[in-house]
SEPA-762799 format. One record per residue: residue in one letter; x, y, z of N, C-alpha, C, O, CB in turn. Coordinates in steps of 0.2 Angstrom, whole numbers, plus 5000, padded with zeros to 4 digits. Glycine has a CB too. Example, Ala and Ser with C-alpha at 12.3 -4.5 7.8 and 13.67 -1.06 7.14 Angstrom:
A506649725039506249785039506649845039507149835042505749785045 S506449895035506849955036506450005039506750065040507049975029 
# end
This chain:
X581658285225581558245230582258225233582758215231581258185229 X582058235240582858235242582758125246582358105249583158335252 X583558095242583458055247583858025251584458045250583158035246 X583957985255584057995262584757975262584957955256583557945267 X585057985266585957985265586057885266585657845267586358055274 X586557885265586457815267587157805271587757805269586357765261 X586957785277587557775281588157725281588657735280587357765287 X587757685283587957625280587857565274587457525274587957605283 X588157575270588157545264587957475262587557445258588757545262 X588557445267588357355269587557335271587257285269588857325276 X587457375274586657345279586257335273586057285271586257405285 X586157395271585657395264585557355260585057325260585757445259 X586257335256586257275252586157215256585857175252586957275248 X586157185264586157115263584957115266584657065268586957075270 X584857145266584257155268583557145261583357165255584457225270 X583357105264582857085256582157115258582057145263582756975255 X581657115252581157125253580457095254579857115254581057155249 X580757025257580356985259580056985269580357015273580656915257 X579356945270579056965275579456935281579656875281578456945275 X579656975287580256945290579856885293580356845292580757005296 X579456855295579256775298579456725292579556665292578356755302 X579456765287579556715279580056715277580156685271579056735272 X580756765280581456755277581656695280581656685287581856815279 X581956655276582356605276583056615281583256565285582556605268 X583256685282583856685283583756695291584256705294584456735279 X583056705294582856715300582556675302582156685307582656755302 X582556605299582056535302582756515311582556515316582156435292 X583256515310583556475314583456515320583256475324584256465312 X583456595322583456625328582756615329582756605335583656695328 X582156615326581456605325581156555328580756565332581356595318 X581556485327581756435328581756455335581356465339582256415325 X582656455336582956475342582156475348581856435352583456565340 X582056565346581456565350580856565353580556585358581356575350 X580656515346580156465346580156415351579556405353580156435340 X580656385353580756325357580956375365580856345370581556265353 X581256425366581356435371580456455374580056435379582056485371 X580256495369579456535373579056445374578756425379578756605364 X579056415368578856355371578856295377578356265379578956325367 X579556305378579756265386579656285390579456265396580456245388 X579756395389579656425395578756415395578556405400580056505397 X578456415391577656405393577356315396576856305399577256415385 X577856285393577656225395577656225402577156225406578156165392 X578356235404578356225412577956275416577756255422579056235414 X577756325414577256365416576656325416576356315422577056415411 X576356295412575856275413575956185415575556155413575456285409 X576156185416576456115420576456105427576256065431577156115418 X576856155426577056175435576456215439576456215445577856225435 X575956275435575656305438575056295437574656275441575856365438 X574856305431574156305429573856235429573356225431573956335421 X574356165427573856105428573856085435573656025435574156045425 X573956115440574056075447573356125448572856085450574856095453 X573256195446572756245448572256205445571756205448572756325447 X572256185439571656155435571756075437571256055435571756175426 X571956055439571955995444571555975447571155925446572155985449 X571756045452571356055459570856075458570456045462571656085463 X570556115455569956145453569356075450568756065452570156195445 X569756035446569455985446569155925451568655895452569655975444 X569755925452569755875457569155905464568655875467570555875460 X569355975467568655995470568256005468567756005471568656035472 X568156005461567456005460567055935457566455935455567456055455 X567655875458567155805457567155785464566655745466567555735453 X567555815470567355825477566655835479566155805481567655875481 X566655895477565955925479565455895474564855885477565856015479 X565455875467564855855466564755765468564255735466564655875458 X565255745471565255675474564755685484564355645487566355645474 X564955745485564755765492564055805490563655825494565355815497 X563955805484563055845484562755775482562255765484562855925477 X562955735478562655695476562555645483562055615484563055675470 X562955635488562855615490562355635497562055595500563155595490 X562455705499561955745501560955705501560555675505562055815497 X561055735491560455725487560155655490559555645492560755715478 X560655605491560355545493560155545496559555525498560455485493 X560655565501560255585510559555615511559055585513560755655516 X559655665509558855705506558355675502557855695501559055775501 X558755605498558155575495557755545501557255555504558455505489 X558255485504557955435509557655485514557155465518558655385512 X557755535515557455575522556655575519556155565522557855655523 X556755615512556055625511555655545510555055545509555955685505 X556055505508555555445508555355425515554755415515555955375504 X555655415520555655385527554955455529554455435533556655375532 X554955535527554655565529554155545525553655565527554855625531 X554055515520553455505517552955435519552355425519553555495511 X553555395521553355345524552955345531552755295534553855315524 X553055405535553055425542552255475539551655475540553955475546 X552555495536551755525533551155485532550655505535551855555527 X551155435526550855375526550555335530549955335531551155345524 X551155305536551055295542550455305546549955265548551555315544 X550455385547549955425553549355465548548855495550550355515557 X549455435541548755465538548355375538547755375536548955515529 X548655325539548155265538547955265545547455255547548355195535 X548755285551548255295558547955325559547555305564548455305562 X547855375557547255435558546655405556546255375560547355505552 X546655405548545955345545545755285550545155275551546255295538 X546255245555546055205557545455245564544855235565546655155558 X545855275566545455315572544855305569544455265570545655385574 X544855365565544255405562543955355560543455355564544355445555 X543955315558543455255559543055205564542555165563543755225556 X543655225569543555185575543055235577542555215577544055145579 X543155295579542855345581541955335577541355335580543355415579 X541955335571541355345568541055275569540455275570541455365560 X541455195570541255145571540655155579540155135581541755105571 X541055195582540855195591540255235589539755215591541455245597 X540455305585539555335587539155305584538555315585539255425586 X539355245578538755245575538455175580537855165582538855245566 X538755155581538755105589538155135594537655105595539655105595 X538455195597538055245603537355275601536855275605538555315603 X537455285594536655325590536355245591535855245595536855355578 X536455185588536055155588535955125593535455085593536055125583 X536255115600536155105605535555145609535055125612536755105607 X535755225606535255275609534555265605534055275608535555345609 X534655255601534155245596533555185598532955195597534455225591 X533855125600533555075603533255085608532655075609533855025604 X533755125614533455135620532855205619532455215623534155145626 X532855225615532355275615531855235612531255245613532455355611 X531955185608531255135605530955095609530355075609531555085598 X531455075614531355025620530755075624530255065626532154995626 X531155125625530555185629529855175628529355155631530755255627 X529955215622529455215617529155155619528855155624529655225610 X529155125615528655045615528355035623527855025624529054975613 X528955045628528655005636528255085637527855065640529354965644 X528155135636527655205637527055195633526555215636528055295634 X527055165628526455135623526355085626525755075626526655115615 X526655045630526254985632525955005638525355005639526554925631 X526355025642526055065648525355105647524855115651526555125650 X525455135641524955165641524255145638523755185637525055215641 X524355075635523955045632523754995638523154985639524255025626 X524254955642523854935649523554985654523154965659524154905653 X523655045652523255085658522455105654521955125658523755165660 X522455105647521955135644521455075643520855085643522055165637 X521654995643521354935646521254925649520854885651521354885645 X521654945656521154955662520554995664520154985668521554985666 X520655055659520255085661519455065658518955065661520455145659 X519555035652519055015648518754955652518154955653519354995641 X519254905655518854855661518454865664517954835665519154835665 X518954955669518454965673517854995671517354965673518755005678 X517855035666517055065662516754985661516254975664517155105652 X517054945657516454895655516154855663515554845662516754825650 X516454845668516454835674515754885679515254875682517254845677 X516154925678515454985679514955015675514555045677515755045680 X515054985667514354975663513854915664513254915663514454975655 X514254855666513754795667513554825674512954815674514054715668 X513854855681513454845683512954895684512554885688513654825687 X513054955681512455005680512054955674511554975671512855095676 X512254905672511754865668511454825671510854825670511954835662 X511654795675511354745681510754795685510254775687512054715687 X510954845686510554895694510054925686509554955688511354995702 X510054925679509554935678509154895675508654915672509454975676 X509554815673509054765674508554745680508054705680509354715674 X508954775686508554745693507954815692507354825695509154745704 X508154835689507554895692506954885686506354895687507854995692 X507254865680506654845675506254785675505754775672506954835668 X506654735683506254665683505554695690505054675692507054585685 X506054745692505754755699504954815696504454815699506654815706 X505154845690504654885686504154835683503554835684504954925681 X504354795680504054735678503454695681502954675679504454695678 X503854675688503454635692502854665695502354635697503954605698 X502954765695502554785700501954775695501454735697502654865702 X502154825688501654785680501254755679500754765677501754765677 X501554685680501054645678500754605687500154585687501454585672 X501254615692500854585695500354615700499754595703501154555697 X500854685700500454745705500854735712500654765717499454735706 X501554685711501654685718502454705719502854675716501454625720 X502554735723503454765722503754725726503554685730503754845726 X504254725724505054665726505354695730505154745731505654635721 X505854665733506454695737506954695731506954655726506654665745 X507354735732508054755728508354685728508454665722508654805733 X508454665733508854595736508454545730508854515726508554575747 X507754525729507554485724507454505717507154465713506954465726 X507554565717507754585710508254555707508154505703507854655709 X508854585711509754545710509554475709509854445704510354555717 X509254435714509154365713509054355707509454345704508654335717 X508354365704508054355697508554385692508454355687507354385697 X509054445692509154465688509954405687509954365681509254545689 X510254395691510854345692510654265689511054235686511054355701 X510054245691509654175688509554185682509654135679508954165691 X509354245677509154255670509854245666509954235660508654325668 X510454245670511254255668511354315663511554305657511554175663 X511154355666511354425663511954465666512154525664510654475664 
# end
């Protein structure tokens, strides 16, 4: 095995075989570099990222302060539209009611007046049918009278053998109060 030439002598020897973040003798530049990457990140985010994340914040308690308050607008809108709704659905009902109050007003109005009809056509025609009956009984007495006169006028011839006039029939029939 061939091995390797060695150039330099010194280097080799001060070189150990521990893990270089765990050499002792490289904590100070380690160090060193530790604090420079640190400040240069601090001010990085210092200077750039907390203004952007700030602002991000900050717009974004903007906007959920301007939705929230949207939301309330949009609450009260839809209350006042429910209210408006409400509103024209008991006005409606009231109509509808007044409306159904009226025909049922009209039906029974019409109702009467066709019962008023009715009854004065029934009575009408119950004084026309006692009229009629007057006149029959009016015209049965006196077809009862003209054949009482003719039964008294038959009578008289009967027993006495001797005929009346018409005129003394009526007499005798009107005297017996027939």
């Amino acid at each position: 095995m061939q091995t390797a030439p060695a150039t330099t002598t010194g280097t080799v020897a001060q070189q150990s075989n521990a893990f270089p973040p765990f050499d002792t003798a490289t904590f100070p530049t380690q160090l060193f570099w530790l604090a420079i990457t640190f400040a240069v990140l601090f001010v990085v985010l210092w200077r750039v990222a907390g203004p952007r994340i700030g602002g991000v914040i900050g717009e974004r308690k903007a906007q959920i302060a301007d939705e929230l308050e949207a939301a309330e607008k949009h609450r009260k809108s839809a209350e006042a539209a429910e209210a408006a709704h409400q509103s024209a659905l008991a006005a409606a009902r009231a109509r509808a009611k007044k409306a159904a109050d009226e025909n049922r007003r009209q039906v029974t109005a019409e109702i009467e007046n066709a019962k008023a009809a009715t009854e004065a056509a029934a009575q009408d025609a119950a004084a026309k049918a006692e009229a009629r009956i007057a006149a029959m009984r009016q015209e049965a007495a006196q077809h009862v009278t003209i054949a009482a006169q003719d039964v008294a006028a038959a009578i008289v011839a009967r027993l006495i053998g001797d005929t009346i006039s018409p005129q003394e029939a009526e007499a005798a029939v009107k005297a017996s109060g027939t």
